[in-house]
PDB file of N, H, CA, C and O in Angstrom:
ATOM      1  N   UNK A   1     109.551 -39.125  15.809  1.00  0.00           N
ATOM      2  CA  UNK A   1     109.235 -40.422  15.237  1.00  0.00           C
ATOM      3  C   UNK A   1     110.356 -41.410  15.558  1.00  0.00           C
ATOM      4  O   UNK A   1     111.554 -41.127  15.565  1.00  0.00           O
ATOM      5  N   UNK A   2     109.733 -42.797  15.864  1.00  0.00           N
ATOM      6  H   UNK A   2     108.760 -43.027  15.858  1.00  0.00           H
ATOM      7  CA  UNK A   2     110.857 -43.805  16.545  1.00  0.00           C
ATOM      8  C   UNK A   2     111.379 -44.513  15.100  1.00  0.00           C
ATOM      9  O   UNK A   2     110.354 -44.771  14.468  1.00  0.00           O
ATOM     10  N   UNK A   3     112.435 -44.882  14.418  1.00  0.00           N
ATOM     11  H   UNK A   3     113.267 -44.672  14.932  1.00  0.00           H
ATOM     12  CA  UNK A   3     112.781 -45.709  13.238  1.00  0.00           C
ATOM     13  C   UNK A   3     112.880 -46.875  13.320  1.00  0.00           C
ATOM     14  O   UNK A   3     113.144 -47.122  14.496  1.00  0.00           O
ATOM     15  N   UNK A   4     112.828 -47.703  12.792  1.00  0.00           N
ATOM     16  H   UNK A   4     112.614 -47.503  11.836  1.00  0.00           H
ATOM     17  CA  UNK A   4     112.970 -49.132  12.786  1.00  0.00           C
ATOM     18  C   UNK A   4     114.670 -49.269  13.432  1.00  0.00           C
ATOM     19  O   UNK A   4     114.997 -50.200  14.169  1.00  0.00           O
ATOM     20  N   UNK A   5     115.477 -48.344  13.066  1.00  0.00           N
ATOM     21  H   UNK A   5     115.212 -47.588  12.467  1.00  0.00           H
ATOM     22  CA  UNK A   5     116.858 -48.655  13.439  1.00  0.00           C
ATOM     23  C   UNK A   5     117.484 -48.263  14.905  1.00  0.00           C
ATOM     24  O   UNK A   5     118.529 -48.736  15.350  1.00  0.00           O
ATOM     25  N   UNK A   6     116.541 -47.188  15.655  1.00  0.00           N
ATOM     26  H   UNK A   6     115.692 -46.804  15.293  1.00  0.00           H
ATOM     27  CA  UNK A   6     116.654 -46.791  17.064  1.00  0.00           C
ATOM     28  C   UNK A   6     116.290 -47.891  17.636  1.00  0.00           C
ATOM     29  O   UNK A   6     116.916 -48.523  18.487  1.00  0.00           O
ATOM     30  N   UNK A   7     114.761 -48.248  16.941  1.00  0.00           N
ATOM     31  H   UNK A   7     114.252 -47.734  16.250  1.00  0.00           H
ATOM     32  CA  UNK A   7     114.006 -49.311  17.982  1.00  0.00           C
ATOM     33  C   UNK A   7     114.878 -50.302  18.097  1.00  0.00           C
ATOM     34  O   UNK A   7     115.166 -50.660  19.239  1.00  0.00           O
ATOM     35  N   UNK A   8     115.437 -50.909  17.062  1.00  0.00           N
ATOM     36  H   UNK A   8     115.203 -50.619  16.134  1.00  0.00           H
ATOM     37  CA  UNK A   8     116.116 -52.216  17.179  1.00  0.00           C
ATOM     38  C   UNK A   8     117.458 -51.911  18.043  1.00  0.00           C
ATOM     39  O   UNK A   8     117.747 -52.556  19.051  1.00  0.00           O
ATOM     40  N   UNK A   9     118.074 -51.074  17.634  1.00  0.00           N
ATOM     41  H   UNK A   9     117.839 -50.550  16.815  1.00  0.00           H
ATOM     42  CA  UNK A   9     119.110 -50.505  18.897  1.00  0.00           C
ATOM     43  C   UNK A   9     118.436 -50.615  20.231  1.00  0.00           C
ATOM     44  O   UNK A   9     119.126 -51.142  21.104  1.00  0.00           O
ATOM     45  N   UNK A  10     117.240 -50.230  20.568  1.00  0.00           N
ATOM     46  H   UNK A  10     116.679 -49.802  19.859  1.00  0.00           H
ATOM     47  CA  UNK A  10     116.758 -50.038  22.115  1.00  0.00           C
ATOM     48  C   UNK A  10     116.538 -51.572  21.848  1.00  0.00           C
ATOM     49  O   UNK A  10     117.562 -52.225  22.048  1.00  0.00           O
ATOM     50  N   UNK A  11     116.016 -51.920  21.655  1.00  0.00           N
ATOM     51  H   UNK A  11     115.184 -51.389  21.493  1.00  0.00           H
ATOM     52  CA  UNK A  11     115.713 -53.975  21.668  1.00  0.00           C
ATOM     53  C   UNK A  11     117.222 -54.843  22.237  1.00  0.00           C
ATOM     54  O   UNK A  11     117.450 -55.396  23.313  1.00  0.00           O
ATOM     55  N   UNK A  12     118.053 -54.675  21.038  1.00  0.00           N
ATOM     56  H   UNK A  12     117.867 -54.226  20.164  1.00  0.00           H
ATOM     57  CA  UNK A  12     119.079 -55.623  21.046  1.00  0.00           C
ATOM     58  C   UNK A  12     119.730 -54.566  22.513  1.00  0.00           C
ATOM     59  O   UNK A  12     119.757 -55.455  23.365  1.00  0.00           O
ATOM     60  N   UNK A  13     120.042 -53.768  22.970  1.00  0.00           N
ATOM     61  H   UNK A  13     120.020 -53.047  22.278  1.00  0.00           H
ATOM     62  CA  UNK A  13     120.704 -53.492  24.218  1.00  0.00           C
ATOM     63  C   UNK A  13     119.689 -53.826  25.498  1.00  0.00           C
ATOM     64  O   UNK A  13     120.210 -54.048  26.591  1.00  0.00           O
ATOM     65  N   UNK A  14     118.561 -53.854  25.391  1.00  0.00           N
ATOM     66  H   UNK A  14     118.138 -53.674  24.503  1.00  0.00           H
ATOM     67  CA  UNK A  14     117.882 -54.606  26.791  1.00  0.00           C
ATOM     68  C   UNK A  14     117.962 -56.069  26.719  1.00  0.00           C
ATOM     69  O   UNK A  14     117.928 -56.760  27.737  1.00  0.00           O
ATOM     70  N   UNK A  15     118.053 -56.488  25.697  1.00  0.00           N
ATOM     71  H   UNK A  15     118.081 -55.926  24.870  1.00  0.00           H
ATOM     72  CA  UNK A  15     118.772 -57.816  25.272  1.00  0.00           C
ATOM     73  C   UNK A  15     120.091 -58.400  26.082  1.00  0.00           C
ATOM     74  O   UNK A  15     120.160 -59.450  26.722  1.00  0.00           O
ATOM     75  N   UNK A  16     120.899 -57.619  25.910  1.00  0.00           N
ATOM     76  H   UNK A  16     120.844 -56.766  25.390  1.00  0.00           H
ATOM     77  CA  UNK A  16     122.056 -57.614  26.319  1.00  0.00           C
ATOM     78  C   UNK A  16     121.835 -57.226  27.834  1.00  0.00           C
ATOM     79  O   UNK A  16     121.784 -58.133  28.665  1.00  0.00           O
ATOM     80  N   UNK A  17     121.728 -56.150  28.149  1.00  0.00           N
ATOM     81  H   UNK A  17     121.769 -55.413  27.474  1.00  0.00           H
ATOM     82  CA  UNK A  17     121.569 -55.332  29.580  1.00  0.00           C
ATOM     83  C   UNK A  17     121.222 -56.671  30.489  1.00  0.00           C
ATOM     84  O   UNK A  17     121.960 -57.182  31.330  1.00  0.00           O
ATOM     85  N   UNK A  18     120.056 -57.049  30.140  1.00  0.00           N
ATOM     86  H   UNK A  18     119.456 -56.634  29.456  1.00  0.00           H
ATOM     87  CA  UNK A  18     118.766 -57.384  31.395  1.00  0.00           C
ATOM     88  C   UNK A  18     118.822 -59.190  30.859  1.00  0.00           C
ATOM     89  O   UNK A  18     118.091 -60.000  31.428  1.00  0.00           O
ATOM     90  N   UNK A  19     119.739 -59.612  29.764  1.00  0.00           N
ATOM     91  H   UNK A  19     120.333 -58.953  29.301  1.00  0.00           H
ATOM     92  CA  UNK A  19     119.935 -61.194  29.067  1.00  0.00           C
ATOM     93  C   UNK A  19     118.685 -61.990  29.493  1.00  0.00           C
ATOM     94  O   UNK A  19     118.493 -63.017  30.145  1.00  0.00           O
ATOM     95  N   UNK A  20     117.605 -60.723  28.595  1.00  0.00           N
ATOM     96  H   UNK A  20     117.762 -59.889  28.066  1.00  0.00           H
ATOM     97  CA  UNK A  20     116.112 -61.803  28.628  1.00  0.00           C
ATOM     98  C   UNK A  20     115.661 -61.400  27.206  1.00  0.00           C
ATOM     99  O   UNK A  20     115.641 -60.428  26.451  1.00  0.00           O
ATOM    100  N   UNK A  21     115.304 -62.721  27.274  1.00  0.00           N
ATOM    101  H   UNK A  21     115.320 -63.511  27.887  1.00  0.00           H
ATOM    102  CA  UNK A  21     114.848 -62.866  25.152  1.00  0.00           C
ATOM    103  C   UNK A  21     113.859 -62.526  25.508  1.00  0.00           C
ATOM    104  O   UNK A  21     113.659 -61.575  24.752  1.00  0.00           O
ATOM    105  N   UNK A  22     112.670 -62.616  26.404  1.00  0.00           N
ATOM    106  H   UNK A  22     112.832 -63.389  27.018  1.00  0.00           H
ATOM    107  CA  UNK A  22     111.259 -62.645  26.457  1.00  0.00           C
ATOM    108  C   UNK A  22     110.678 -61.098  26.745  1.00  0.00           C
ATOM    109  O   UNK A  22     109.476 -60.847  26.830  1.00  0.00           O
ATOM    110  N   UNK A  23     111.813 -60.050  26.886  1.00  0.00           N
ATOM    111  H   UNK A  23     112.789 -60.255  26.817  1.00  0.00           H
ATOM    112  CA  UNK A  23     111.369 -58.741  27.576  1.00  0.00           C
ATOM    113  C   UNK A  23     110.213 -58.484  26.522  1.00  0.00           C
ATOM    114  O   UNK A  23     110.030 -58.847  25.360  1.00  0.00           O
ATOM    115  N   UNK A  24     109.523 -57.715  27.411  1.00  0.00           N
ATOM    116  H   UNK A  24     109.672 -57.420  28.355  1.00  0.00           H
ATOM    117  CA  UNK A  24     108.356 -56.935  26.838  1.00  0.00           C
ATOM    118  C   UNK A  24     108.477 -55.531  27.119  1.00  0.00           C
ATOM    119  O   UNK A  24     108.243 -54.928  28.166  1.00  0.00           O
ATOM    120  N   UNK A  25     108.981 -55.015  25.738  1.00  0.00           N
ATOM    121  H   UNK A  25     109.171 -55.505  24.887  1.00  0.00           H
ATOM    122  CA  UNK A  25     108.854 -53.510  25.935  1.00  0.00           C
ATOM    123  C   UNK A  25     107.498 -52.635  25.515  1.00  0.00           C
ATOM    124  O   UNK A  25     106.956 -52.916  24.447  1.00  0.00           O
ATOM    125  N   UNK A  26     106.947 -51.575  26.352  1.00  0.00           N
ATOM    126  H   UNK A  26     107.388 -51.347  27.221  1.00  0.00           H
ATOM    127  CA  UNK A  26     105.823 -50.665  25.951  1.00  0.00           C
ATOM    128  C   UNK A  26     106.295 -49.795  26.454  1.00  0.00           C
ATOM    129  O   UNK A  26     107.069 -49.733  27.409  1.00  0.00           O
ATOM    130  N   UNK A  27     105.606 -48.645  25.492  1.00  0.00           N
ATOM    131  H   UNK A  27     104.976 -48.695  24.717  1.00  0.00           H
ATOM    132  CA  UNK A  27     105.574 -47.257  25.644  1.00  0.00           C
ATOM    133  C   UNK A  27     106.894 -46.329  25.244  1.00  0.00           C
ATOM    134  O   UNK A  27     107.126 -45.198  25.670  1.00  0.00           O
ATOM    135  N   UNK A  28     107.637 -47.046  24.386  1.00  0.00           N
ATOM    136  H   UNK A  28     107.449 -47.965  24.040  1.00  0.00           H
ATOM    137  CA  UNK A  28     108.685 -46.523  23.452  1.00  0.00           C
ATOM    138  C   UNK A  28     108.719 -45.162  23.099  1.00  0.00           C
ATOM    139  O   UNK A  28     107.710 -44.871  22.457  1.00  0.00           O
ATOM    140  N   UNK A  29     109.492 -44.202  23.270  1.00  0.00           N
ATOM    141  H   UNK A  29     110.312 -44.438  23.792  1.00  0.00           H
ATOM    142  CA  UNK A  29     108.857 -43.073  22.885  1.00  0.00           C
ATOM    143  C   UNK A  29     110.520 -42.114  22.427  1.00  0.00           C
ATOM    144  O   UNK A  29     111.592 -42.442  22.935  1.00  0.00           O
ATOM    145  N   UNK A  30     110.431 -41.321  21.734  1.00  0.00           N
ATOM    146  H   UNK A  30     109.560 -41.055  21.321  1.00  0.00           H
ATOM    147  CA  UNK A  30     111.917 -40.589  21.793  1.00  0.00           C
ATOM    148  C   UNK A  30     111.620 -39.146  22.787  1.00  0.00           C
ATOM    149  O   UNK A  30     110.630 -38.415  22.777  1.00  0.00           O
ATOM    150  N   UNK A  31     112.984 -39.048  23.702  1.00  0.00           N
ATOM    151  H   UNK A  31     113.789 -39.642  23.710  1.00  0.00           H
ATOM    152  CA  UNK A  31     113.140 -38.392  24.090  1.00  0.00           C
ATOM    153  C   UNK A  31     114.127 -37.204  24.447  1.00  0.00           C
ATOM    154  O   UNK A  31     114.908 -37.296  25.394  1.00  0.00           O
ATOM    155  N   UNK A  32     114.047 -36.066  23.623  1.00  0.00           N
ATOM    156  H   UNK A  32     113.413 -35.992  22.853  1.00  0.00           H
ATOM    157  CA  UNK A  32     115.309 -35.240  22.725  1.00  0.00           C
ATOM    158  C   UNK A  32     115.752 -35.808  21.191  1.00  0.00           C
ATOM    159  O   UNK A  32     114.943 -36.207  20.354  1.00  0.00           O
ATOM    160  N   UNK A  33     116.870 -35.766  21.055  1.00  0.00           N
ATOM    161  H   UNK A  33     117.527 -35.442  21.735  1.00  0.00           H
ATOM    162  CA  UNK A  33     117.332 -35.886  19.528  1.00  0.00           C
ATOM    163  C   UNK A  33     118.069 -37.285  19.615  1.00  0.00           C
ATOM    164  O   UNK A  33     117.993 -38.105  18.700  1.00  0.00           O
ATOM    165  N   UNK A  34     119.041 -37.577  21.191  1.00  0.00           N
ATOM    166  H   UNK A  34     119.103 -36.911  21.935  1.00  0.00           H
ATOM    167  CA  UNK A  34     119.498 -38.796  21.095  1.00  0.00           C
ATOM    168  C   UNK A  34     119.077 -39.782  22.231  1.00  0.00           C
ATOM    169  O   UNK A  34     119.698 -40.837  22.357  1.00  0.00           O
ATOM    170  N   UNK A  35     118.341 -39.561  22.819  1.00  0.00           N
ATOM    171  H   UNK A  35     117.836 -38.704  22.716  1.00  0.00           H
ATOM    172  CA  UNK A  35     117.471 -40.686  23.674  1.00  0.00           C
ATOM    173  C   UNK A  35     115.901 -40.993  23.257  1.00  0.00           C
ATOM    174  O   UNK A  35     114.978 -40.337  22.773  1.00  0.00           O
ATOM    175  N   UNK A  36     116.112 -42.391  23.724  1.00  0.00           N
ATOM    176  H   UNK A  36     116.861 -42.924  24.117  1.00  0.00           H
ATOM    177  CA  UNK A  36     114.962 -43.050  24.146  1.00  0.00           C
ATOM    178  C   UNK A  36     114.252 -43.666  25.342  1.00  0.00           C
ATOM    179  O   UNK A  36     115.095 -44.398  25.861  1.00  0.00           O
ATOM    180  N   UNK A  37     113.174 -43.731  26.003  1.00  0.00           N
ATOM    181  H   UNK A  37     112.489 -43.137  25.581  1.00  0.00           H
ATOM    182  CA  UNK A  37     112.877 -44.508  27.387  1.00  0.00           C
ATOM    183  C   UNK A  37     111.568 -45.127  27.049  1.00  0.00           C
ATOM    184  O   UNK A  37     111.070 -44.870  25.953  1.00  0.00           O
ATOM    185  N   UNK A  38     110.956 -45.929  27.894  1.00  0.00           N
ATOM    186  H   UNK A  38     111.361 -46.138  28.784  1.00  0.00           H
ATOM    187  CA  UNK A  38     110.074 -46.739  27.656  1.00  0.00           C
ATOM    188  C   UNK A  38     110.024 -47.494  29.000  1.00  0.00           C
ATOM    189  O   UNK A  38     110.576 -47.203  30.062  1.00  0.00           O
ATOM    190  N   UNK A  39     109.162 -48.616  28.668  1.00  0.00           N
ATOM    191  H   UNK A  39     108.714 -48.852  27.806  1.00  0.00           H
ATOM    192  CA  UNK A  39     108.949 -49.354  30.175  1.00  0.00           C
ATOM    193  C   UNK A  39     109.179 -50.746  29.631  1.00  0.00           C
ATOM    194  O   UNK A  39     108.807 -51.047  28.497  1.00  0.00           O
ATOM    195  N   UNK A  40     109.871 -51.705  30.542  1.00  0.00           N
ATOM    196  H   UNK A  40     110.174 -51.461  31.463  1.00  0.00           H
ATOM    197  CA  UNK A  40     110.495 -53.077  30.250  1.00  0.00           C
ATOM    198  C   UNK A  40     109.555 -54.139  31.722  1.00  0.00           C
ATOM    199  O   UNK A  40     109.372 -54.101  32.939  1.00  0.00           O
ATOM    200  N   UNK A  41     109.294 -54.791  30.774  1.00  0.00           N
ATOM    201  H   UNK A  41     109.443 -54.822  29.786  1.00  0.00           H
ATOM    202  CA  UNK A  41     108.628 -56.069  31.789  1.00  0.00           C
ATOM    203  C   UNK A  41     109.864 -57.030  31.527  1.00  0.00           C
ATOM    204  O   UNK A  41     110.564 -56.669  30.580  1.00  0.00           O
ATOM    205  N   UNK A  42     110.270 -58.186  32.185  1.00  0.00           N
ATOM    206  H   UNK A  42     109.702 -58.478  32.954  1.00  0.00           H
ATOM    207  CA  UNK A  42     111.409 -59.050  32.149  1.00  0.00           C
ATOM    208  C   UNK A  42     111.121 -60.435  32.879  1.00  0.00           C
ATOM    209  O   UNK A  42     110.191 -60.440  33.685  1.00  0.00           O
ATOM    210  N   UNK A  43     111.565 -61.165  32.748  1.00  0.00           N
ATOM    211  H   UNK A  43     112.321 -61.161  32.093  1.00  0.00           H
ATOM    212  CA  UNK A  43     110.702 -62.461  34.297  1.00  0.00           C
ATOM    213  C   UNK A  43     112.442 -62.820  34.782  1.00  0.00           C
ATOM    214  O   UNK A  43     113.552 -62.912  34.258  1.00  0.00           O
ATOM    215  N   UNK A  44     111.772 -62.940  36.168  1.00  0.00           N
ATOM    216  H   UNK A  44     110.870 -62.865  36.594  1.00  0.00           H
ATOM    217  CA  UNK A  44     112.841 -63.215  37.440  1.00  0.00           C
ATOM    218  C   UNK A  44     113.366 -64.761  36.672  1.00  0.00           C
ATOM    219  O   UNK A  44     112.965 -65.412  35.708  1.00  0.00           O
ATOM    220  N   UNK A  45     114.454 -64.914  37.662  1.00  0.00           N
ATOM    221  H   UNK A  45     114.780 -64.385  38.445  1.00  0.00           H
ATOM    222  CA  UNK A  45     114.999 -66.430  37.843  1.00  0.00           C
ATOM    223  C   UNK A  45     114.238 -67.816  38.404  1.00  0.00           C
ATOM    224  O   UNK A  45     114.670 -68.956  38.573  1.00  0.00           O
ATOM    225  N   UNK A  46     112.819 -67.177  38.634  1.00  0.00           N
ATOM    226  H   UNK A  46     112.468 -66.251  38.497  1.00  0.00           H
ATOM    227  CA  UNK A  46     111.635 -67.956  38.736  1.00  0.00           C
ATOM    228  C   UNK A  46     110.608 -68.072  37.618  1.00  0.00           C
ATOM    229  O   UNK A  46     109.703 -68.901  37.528  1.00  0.00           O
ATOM    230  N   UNK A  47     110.860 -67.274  36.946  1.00  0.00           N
ATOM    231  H   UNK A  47     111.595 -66.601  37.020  1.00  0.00           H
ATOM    232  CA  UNK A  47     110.070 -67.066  35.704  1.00  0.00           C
ATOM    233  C   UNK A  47     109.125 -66.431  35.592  1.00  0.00           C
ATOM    234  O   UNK A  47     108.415 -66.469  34.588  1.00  0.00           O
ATOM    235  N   UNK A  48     108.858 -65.545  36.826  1.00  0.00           N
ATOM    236  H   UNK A  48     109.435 -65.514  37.642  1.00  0.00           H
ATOM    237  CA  UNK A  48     107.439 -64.564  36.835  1.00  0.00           C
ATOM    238  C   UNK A  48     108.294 -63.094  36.612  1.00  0.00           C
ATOM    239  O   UNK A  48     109.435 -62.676  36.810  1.00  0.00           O
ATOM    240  N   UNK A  49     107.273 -62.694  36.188  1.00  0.00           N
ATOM    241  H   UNK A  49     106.347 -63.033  36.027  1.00  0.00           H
ATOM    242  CA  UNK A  49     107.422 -61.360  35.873  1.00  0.00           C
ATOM    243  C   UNK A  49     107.692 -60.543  36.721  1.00  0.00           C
ATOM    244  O   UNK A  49     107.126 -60.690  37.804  1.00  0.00           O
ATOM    245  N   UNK A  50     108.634 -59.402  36.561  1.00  0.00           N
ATOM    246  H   UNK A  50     109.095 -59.283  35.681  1.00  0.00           H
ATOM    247  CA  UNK A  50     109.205 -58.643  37.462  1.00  0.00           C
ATOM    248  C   UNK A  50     108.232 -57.294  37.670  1.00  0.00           C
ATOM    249  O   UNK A  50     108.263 -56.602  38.687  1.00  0.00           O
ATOM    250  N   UNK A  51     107.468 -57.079  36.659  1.00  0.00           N
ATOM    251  H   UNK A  51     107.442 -57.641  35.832  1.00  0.00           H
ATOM    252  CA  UNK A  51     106.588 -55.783  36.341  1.00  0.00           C
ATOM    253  C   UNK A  51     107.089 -54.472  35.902  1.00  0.00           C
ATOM    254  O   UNK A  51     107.993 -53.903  36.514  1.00  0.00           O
ATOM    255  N   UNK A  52     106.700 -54.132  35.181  1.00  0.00           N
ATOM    256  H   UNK A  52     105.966 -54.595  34.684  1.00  0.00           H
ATOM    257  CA  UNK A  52     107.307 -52.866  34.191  1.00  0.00           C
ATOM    258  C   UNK A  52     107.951 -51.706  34.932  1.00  0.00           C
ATOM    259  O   UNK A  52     107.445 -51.140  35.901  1.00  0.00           O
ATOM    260  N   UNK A  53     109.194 -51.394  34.341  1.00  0.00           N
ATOM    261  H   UNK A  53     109.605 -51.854  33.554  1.00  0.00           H
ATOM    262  CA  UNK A  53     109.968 -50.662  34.982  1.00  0.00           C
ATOM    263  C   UNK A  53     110.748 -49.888  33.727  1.00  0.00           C
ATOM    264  O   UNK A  53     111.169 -50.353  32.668  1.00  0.00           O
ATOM    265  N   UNK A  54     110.777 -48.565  34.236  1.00  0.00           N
ATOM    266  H   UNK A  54     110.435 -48.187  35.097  1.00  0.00           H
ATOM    267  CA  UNK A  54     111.375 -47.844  33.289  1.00  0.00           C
ATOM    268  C   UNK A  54     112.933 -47.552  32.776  1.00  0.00           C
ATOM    269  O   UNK A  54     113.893 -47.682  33.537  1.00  0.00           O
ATOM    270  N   UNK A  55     113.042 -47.192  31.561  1.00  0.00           N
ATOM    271  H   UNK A  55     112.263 -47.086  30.943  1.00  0.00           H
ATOM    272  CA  UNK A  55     114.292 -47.036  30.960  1.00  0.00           C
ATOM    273  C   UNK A  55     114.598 -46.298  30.510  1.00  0.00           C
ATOM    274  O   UNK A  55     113.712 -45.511  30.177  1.00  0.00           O
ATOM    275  N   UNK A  56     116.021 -45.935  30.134  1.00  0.00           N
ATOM    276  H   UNK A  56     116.740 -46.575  30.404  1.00  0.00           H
ATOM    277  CA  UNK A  56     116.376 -44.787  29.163  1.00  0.00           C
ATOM    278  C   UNK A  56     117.804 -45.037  28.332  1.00  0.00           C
ATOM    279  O   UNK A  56     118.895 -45.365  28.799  1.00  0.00           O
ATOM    280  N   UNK A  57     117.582 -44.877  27.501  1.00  0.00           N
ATOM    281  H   UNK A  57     116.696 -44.610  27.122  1.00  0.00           H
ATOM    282  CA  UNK A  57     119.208 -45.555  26.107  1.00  0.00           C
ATOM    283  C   UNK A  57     119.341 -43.825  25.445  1.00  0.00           C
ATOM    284  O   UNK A  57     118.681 -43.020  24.788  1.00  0.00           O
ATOM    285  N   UNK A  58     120.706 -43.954  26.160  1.00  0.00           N
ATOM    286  H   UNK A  58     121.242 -44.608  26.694  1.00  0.00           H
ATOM    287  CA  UNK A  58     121.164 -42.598  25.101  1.00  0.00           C
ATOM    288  C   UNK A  58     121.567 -43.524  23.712  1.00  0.00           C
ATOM    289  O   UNK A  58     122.173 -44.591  23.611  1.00  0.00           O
ATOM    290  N   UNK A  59     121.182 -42.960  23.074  1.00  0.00           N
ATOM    291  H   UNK A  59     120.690 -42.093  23.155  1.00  0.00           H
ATOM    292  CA  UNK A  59     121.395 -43.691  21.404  1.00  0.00           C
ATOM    293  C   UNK A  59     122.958 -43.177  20.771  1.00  0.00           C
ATOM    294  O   UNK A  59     123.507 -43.824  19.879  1.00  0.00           O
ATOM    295  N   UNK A  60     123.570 -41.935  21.362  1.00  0.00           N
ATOM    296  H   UNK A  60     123.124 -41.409  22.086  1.00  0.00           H
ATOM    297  CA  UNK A  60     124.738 -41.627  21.032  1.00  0.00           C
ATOM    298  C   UNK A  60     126.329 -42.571  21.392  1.00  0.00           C
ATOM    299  O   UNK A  60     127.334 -42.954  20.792  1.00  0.00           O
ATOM    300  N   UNK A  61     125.639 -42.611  22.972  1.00  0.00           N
ATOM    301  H   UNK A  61     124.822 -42.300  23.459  1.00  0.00           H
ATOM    302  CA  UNK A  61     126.816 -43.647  23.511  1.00  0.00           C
ATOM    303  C   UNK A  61     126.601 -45.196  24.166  1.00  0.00           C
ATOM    304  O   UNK A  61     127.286 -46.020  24.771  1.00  0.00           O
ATOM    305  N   UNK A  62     125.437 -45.089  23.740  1.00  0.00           N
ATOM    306  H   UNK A  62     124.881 -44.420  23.248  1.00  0.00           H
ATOM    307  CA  UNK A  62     124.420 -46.674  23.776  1.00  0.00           C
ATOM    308  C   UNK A  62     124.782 -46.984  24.877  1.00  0.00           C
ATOM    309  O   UNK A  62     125.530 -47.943  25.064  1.00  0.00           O
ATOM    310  N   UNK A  63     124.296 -46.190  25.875  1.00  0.00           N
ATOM    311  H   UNK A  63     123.689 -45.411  25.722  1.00  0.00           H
ATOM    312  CA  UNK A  63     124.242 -46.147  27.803  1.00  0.00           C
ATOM    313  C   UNK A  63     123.119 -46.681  27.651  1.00  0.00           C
ATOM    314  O   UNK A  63     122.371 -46.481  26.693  1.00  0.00           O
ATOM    315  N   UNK A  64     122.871 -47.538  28.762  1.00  0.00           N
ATOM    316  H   UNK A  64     123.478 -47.700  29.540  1.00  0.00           H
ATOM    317  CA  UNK A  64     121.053 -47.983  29.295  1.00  0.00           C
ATOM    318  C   UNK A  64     121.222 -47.978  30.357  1.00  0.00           C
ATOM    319  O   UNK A  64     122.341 -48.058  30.864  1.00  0.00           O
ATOM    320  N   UNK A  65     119.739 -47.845  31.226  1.00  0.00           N
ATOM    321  H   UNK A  65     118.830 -47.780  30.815  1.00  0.00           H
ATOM    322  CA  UNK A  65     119.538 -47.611  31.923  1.00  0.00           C
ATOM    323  C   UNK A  65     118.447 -47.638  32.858  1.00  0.00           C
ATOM    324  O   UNK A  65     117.582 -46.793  32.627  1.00  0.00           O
ATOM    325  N   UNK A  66     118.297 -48.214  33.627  1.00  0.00           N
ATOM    326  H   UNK A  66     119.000 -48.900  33.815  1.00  0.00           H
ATOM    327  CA  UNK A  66     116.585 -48.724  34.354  1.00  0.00           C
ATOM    328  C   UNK A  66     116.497 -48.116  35.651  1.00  0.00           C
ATOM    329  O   UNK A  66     117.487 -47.766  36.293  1.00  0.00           O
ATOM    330  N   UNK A  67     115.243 -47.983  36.057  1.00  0.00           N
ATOM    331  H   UNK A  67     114.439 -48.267  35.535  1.00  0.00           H
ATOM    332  CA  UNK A  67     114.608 -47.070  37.367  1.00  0.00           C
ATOM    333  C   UNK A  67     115.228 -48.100  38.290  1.00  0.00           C
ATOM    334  O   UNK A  67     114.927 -49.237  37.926  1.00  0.00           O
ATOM    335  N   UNK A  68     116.109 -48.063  39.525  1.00  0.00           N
ATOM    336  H   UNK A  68     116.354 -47.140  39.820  1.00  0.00           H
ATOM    337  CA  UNK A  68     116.004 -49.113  40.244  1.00  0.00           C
ATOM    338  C   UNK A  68     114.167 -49.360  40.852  1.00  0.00           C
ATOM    339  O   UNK A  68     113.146 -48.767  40.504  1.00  0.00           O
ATOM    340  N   UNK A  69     114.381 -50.522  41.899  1.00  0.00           N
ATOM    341  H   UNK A  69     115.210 -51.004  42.182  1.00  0.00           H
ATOM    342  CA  UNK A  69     113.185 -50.912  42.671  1.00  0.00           C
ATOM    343  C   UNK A  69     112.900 -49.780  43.603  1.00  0.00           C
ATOM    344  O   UNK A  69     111.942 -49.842  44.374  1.00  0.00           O
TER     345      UNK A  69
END
C-alpha cells in the first residue's frame, strides 16, 4: 500500500528532479519495502509533452531516477 507520505515524497522529488510543476504522474506503485516507480509525463522547453517515462525513488536515500530516451 502507497501512503499519503511516500506519495508526497515521490511528488515533491520529481518536483525537484525534472523542475516541472505540471508533471503527471501514473501508475505509482511500491516496489520492495523502500522503493517506488511509476511513469512521469513532463512538457519540454516548448511546452509539449515529453511522453511517459519511467521512474524509480529509493525512499531510504531519496535517489530518483528515470529510464533515459
Amino acid at each position: 500500500m502507497i501512503g499519503a507520505p511516500d506519495a508526497r515524497i515521490v511528488l515533491d522529488m520529481i518536483l525537484r528532479e525534472l523542475d516541472s510543476p505540471d508533471a503527471k504522474v501514473t501508475v505509482l506503485r511500491r516496489s520492495g519495502s523502500s522503493h517506488m516507480c511509476g511513469s512521469v509525463n513532463v512538457k519540454n522547453c516548448d511546452g509539449l509533452d515529453t511522453g511517459e517515462r519511467g521512474f524509480v525513488v529509493d525512499l531510504t536515500t531519496r535517489q530518483f531516477g528515470r529510464v533515459p530516451d
